[in-house]
C-alpha positions as CSV (number, residue, x, y, z in Angstrom):
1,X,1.6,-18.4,-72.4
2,X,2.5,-19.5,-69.2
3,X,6.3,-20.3,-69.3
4,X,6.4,-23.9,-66.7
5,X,9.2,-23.5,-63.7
6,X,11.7,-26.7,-64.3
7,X,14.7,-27.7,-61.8
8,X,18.1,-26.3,-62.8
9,X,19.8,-30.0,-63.3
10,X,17.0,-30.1,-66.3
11,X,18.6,-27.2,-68.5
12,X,20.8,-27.6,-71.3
13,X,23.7,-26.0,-71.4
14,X,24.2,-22.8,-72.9
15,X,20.4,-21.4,-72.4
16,X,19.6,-18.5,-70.2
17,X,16.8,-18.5,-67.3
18,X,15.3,-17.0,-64.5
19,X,16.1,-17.8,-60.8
20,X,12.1,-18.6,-59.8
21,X,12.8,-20.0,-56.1
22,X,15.0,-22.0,-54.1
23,X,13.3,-25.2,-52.7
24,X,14.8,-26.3,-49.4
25,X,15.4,-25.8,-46.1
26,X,17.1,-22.1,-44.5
27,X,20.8,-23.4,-44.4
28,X,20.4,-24.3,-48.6
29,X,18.9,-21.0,-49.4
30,X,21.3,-18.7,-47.0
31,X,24.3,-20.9,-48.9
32,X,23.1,-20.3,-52.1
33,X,22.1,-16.9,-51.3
34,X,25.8,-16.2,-49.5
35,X,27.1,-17.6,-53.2
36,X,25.3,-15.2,-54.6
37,X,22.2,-16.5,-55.8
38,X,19.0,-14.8,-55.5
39,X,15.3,-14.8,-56.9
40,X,14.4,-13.1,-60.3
41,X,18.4,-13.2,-61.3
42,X,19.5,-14.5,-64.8
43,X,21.7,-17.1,-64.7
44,X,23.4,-18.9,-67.7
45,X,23.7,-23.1,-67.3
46,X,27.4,-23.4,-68.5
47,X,27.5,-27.2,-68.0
48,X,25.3,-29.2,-66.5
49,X,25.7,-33.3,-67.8
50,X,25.1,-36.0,-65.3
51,X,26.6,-37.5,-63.0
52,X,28.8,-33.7,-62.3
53,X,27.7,-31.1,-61.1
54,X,26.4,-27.8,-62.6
55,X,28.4,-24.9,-63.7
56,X,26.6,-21.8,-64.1
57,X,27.4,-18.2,-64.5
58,X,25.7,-15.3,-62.5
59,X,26.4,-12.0,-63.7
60,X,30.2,-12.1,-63.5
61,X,30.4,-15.1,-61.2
62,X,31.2,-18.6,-62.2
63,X,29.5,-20.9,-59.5
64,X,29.8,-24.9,-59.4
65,X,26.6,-26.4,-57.9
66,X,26.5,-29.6,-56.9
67,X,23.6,-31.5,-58.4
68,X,21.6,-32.1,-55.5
69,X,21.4,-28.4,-54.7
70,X,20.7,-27.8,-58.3
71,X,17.9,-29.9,-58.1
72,X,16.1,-27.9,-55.9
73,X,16.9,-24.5,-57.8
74,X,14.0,-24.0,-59.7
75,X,14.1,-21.6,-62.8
76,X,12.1,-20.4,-66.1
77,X,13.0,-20.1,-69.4
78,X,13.0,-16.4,-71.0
């Protein structure tokens, strides 16, 4: 089965996922990618309610997303 690629902002918090591609234009994936972000990582959604922003953890990093950016980081489940 075919696991469907959903936006970050759409995970609930405390579930695991995959890093499938950032959606947006150079200067959002080299500031992502400068944060530490990259393709085919696991990242853990720590917090993620609306209207703040996300709070995720990659690897040993704690990263605060806004929720626009988020938006456009799209992920899998595992």
């Amino acid at each position: 089965m075919i696991k469907p690629v959903l936006s970050l902002t759409t995970i609930a918090p405390g579930q695991e996922v995959t890093l499938v591609s950032i959606e947006g234009g150079p200067g959002l994936k080299t500031r992502l990618a400068e944060m530490g972000l990259k393709e085919g990582m696991r990242i853990k959604i720590l917090h993620s309610h609306r209207p703040g922003p996300c709070v995720i953890l990659a690897g040993e990093t704690r990263l605060v997303i806004g929720r626009g950016m988020a938006h456009r980081v799209l992920v899998k489940d595992n």
